[in-house]
Every structure is written in C-alpha cells, then in structure tokens.
C-alpha positions in Angstrom: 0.0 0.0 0.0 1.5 3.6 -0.8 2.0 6.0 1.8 -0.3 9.2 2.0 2.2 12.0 2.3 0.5 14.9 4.6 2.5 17.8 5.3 1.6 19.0 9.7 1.9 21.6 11.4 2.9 22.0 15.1 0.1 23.2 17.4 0.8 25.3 20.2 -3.2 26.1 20.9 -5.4 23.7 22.8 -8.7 23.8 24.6 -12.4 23.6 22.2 -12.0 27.1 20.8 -8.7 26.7 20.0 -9.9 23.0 17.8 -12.6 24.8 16.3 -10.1 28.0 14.9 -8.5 25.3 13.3 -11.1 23.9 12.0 -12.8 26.9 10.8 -9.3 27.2 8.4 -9.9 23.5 7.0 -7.5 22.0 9.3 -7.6 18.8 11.1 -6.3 18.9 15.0 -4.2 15.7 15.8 -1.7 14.3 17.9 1.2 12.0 17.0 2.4 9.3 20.0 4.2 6.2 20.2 7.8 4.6 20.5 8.0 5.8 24.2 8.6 9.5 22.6 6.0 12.3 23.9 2.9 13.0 22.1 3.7 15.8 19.6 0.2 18.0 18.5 -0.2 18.8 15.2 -2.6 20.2 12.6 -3.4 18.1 9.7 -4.6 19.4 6.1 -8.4 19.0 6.7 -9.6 18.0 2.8 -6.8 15.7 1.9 -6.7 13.9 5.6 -10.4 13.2 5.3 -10.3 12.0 1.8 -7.6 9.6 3.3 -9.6 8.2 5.8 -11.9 6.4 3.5 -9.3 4.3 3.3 -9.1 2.0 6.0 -5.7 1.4 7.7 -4.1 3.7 5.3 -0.4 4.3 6.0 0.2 8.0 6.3 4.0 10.0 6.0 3.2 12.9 8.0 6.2 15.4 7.5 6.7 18.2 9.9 9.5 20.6 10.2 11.2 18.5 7.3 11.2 15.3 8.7 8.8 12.4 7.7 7.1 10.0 10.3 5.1 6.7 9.1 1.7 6.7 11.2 -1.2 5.1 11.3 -4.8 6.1 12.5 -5.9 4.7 15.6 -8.2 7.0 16.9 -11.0 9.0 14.6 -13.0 11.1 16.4 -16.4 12.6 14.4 -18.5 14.7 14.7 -22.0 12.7 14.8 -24.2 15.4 13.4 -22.3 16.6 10.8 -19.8 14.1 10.2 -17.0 15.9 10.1 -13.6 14.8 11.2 -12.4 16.4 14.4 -9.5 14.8 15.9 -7.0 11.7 14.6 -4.7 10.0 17.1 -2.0 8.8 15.1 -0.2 6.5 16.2 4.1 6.2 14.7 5.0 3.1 13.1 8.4 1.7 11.5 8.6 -0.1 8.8 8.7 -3.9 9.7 7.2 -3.5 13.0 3.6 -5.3 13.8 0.8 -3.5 15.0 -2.9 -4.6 16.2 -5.1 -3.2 13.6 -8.6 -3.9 12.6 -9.8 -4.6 9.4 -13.1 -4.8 7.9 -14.5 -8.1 6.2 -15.3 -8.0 2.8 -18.5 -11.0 1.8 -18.3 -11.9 -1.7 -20.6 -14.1 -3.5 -23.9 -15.8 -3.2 -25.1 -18.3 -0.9 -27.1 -21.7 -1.9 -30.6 -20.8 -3.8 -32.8 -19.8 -0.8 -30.4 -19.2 1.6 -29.2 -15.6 2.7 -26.0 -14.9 5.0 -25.7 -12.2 8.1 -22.5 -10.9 9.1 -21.9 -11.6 12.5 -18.3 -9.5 12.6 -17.8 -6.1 10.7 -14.1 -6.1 11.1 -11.4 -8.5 12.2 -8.8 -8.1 15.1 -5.5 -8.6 13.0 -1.8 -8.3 13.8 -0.1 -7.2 10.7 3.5 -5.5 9.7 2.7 -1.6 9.7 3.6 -1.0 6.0 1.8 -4.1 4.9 -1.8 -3.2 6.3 -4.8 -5.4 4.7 -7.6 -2.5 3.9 -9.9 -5.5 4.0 -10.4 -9.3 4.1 -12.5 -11.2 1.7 -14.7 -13.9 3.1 -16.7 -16.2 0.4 -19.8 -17.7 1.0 -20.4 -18.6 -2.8 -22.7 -21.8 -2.7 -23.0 -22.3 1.2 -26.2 -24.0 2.0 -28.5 -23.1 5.1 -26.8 -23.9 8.4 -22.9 -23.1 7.4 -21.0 -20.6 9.4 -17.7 -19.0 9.2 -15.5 -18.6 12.0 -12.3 -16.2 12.4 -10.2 -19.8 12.3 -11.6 -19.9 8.8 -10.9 -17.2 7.0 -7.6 -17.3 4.3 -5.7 -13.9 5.9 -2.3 -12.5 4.0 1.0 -13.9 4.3 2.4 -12.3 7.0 -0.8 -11.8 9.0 -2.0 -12.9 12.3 -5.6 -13.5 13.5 -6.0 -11.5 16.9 -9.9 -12.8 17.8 -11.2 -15.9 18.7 -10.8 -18.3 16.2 -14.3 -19.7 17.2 -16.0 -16.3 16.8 -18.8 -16.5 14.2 -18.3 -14.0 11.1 -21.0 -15.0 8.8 -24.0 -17.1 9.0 -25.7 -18.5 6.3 -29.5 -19.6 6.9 -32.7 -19.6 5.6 -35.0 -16.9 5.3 -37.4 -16.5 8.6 -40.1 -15.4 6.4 -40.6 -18.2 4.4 -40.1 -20.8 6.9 -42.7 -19.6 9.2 -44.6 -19.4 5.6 -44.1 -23.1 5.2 -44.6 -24.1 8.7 -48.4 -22.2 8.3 -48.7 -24.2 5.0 -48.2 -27.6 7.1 -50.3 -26.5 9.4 -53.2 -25.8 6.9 -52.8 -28.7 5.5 -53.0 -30.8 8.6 -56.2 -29.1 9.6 -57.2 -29.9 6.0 -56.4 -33.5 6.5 -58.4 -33.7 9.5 
C-alpha cells in the first residue's frame, strides 16, 4: 500500500475554541504518539486527511518541520451530526514493526438458492507489519447452503498476517430466510387441519 504524504503543522493552541479556529481554516487537530517519545500536536490538512480516511488502515508520512514520520490512524473522532472529522490519534509506526489493527470483512458471492448470510463481525482483530496493512479481508460464502457458518479460524488472511480474535467467533451465518419458513410451517399446518 503507498503511503499518504501529509504535510503537519505544530500546534501550540489547545482547549475547544482553539480545535474549532482550526477547523474553521480546513485543518484537522491531531496528535502523534508512540515509540515511548511524547505525544507531539499537530494540525493536519483537513480535505486531503479526510479523503484519506476512506481508506481503512491507510499508511500515512506525516512530515513536519522537514522530517517524515510513518503513522497510522488509531483514533478517529467525528463529529455525529455533521460528520466531520475532528481529531485523529495517530499512532508512529516503522517499517517492519507489527501493529494490532482492525480490518473490515469484505463478503463476496452468493449463498445456496434460498439461503441468505448475516454478518456476525464487521471487522477482524488482526496483527499485521505496519507497512503491509490489509484495507480488508474477503470472506466467500459462494454456494453455502442453510446452516454453514464462518469462523475467524476460517478465514484465508495475507502472508504475513496474524488472526488476533477468537478463532471460534462466528463472522457470517448463512440460513434460511425467517419469512418463508414460518410461511411453510403455516402451509403444514393448513394442510393438517385440512387432513383432519
């Protein structure tokens, strides 16, 4: 995955009004931690950070004062209204170090005929090297009849990649469709009082 090059700032204001000059300006307030070294604040270009975001677990190169850090997003906090972006944690990263991440599961194809799947797990717990991050895993459920499910332990992950949860913990279920069985239980049903 490339790196998203974002060019900080160092923040000497804190306190609300002091995030919302900043974001008044299109910037992003942010703090970099990690590797034992103090948290360093930082404003972020607000467009291009949030266009970044859609992608999850990207690998950012945040360069301030000339010199270039690899970080990841650990922390995105939103506004719930408006749905704006309003503070990252970023946490620093080197390259060949492994990090806890999660990644969100990707179904892809079709179940049996007359069978449809719920996803039990939105994301995955995975351990993977910090400049190899999976943006998503891929589960298939093409031609699974009624009654299959998919645990963690069963899903194909990267080279490289660790599973973090449960191996047992459930991240699709196929069944049948509650609607039609109570349909066809009623139909039994009629039909036995029909019988009678």
């Amino acid at each position: 995955m490339a790196e998203i090059k974002l060019v900080a700032e160092a923040r000497t204001e804190f306190g609300k009004g002091a995030a919302r000059r900043i974001r008044r300006e299109d910037k992003i307030p942010a703090v970099l931690y990690g590797h034992g070294a103090a948290p360093v604040h930082v404003t972020l270009p607000g467009h291009e950070t949030t266009l970044s975001l859609r992608q999850s677990n990207a690998l950012f190169s945040i360069e301030l004062d000339g010199k270039a850090q690899l970080a990841v997003a650990k922390d995105v906090q939103r506004d719930p209204v408006r749905n704006i972006v309003e503070h990252i944690d970023l946490l620093v990263v080197k390259a060949g170090e492994k990090i806890a991440v999660e990644v969100p599961v990707v179904v892809v194809g079709e179940p049996a005929p007359g069978a449809i799947h719920l996803v039990e797990a939105q994301t995955l717990s995975l351990e993977a090297e910090a400049t190899h991050l999976p943006q998503s895993i891929e589960v298939s459920i093409e031609g699974m009849a009624a009654g299959t499910v998919v645990t963690a332990g069963d899903v194909t992950l990267p080279t490289g990649v660790s599973l973090l949860t449960d191996a047992e913990h459930i991240v699709v279920a196929v069944a049948e469709p509650q609607g039609e069985r109570a349909e066809d239980e009623g139909e039994a049903a009629e039909g036995e009082a029909a019988a009678e």
